[in-house]
N, C-alpha and C positions, 0 to 999 in steps of 0.2 A: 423554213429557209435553210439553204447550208450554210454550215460555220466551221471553221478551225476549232476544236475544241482540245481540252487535255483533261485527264482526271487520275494524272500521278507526274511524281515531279522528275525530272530525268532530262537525256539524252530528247533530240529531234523525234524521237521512235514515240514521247508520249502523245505527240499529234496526229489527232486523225479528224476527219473529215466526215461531219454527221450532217443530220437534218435536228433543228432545235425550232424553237417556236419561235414567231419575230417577236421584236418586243413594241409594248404598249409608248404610247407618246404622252408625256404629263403635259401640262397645259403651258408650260413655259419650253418643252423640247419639241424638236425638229426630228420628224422621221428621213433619213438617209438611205438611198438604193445608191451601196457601196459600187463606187468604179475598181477602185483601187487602193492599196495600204502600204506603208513603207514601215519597216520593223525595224526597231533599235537596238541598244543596250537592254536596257529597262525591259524588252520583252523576253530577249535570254535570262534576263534574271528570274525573271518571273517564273517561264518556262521547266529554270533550273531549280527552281525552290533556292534561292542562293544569290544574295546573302538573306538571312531568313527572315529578315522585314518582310519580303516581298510574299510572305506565307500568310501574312495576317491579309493583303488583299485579295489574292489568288486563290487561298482556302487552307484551311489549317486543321487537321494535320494531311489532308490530300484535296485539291481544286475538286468539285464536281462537274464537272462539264464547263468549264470557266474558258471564257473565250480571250483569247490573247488578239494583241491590234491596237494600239492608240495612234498612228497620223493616218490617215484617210482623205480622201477627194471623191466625192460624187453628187447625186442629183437628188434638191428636194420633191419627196414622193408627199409628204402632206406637215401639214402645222398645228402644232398646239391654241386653243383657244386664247391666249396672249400674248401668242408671237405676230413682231409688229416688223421686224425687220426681212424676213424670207418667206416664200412663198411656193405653190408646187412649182417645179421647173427652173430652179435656183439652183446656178453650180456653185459648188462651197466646199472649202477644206476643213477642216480641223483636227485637231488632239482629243481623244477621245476613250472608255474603255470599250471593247466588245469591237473594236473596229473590223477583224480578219471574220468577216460574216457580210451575206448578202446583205441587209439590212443591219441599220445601227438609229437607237435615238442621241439626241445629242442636245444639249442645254444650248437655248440663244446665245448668249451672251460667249461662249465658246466655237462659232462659227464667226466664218467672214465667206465672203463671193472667190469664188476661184480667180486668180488671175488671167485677163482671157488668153493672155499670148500661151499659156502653158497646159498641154495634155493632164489627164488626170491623173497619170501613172505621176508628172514631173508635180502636180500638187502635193500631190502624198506624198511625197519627200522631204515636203518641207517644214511641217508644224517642229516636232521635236527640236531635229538637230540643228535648223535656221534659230530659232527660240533660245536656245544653249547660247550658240555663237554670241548674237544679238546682245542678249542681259551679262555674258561674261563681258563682251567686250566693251560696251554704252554705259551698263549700270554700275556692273563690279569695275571693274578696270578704267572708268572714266575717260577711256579715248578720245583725244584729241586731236584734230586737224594737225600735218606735219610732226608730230610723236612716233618712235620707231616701235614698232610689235613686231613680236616672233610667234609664228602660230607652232607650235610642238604637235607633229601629226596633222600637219596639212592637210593631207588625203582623202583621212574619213568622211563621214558623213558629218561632224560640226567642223571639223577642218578646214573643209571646202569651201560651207559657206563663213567661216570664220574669216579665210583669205578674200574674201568680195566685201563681207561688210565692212571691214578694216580700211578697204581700199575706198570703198562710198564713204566713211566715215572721215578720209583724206590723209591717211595712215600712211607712212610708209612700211612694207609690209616684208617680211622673212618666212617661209615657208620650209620647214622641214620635213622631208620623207624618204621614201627610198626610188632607190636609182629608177626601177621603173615608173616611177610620178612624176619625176622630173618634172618632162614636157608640160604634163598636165595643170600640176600647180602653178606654171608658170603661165600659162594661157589664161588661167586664172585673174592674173593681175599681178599674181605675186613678185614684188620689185626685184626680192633676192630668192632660192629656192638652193635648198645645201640640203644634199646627197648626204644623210647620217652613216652609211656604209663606209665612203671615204670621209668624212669631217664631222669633228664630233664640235659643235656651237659652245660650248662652253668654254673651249683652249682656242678660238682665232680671232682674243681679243678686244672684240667689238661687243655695243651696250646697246641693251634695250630698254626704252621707258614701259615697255609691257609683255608679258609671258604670259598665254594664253595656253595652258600643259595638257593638252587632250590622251596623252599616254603614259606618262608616269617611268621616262627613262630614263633620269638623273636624279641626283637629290636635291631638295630642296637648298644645301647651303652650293651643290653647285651652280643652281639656278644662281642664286640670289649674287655670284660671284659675276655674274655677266648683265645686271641690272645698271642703271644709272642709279645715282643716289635717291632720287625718288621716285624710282622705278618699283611696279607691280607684279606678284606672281598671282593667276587665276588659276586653281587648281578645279579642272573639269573631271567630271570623275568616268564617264564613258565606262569603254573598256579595262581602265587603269583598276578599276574597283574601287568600294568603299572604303577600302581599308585606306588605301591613299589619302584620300577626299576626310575623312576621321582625323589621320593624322594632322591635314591642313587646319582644321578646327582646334584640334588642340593646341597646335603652335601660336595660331594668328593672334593669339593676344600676345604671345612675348616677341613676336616678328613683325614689326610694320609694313615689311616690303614683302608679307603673304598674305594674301586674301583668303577667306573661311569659307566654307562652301557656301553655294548659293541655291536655289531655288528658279527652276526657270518652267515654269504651268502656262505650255501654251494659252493664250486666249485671244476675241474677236479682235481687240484691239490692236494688240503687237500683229495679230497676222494681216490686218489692213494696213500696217506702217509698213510691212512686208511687203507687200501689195503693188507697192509705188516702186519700192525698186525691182521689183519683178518686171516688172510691167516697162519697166524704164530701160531692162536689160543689161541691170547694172550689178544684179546677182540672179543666177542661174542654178537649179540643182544639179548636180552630176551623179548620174544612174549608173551603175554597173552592171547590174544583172536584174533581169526582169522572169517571174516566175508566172505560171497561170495555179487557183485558188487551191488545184487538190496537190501541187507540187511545192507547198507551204513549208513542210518538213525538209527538203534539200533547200529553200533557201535559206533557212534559222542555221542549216550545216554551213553552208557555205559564209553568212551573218558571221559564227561563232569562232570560225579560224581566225576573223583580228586581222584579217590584210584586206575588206571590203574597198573598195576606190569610190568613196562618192557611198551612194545607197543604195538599200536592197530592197525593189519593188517589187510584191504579190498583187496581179489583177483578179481583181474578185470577179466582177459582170463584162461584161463584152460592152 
């Protein structure tokens, strides 16, 4: 089958495009004939050997042909001997590794049925950065109905849907980005949407009971300067890197109005709660640029510039 592979850590240029063997199904995974994959942070990191955690799963001290891709959308090709839930001819997303390959297996309990209203390109967009949103905003941050949140970086890929669940959740919602998102995050749902080129949220004022930080543009005691008295910061580590997301850890036990990082592993579960509002048309992915599977390397360029609007889809099959 082909695959996205790399076997040095670097620049877009370590990706190239081989033929690798598909892989075996163990008795509890699903064989996958990949549609489509939508790439995040977490695979630039990887990609980049950086930060260097990301060496101990990608390969250490160089990947061997390690195949980068965790969100995905396509079609079940066959089942494990105790898979009870899917079957051949089952559309299904998930988070996953080895995803940017024709072929992927995948553990049951990490898949759910595609949503049907949504192409498989808009699937694959959604495991990761829907997943981030979701547990930042529901688990960590406790959102409630009528409570004001600010999403910090609107735009991207958890931004986006950070701005919808907030608003399902009964939020009222603050969107920042820059001038060209404008419109967008406000079609969104977003109540309010403040242009950071003209106004910087921290000096006009007003309080929110939730900071959702997918960018890492102020500081923490500015943040906490614009919170309500029991108001939350969720430091998202995205783009901002770990180094931010570290620091959050180390403070949150002498800051109560900081939240420590968190953990957010796509699984079948959250992606069926997903599901409903998909389906309900109550969150949406927003796609930006769509690549076909050997033109993998200009979208991880374009990924890495840090101004993506929404997400960056590779269609593996046709």
């Amino acid at each position: 089958m082909k695959a996205i592979v790399q076997n040095d850590y670097g620049s877009p240029d370590v990706l190239s495009l081989a033929e690798v063997a598909q892989p075996t199904v163990k008795e509890n995974e699903v064989l996958v004939r990949v549609k489509a994959v939508s790439i995040n942070a977490g695979d630039v990191f990887a990609m980049r050997g950086n930060p260097w955690p990301t060496r101990l799963i990608a390969g250490f001290p160089k990947p061997q042909n390690y195949i980068l891709g965790q969100d995905m959308a396509g079609v079940v090709e066959a089942a494990g001997s105790s898979v009870m839930q899917f079957r051949p001819g089952d559309e299904v997303y998930a988070s996953c590794g080895g995803a940017l390959a024709e072929y992927v297996s995948v553990a049951e309990d990490k898949l759910a049925l595609k949503p049907i209203n949504l192409t498989f390109e808009q699937a694959a967009a959604i495991p990761t950065a829907a997943i981030t949103a979701l547990k930042g905003l529901r688990d960590v941050g406790k959102l409630r109905a009528g409570q004001k949140v600010l999403i910090n970086g609107a735009s991207g890929g958890v931004g986006t849907f950070a701005v919808q669940i907030a608003k399902a959740l009964g939020a009222e919602v603050t969107g920042v980005c820059s001038a060209r998102n404008v419109d967008m995050v406000r079609s969104l749902g977003a109540d309010k949407v403040i242009d950071y080129t003209k106004e910087d949220f921290t000096q006009n004022g007003r309080r929110y009971d939730l900071i959702l930080d997918n960018v890492a543009s102020h500081s923490f005691s500015d943040l906490i300067r614009v919170l309500t008295p029991q108001g939350l910061i969720v430091p998202n580590s995205g783009h901002s890197g770990m180094g931010y997301v570290f620091k959050a850890f180390l403070l949150s036990p002498f800051q109560r109005q900081l939240a420590s990082m968190y953990l957010s592993v796509p699984n079948g579960k959250d992606l069926m709660e997903l599901k409903e509002w998909l389906e309900a048309g109550q969150v949406k992915p927003v796609i930006e640029q769509t690549y076909p599977l050997r033109e993998a390397p200009e979208a991880f360029r374009y990924l890495d510039k840090e101004h993506a609007r929404g997400k960056v889809v590779i269609t593996v099959t046709e």
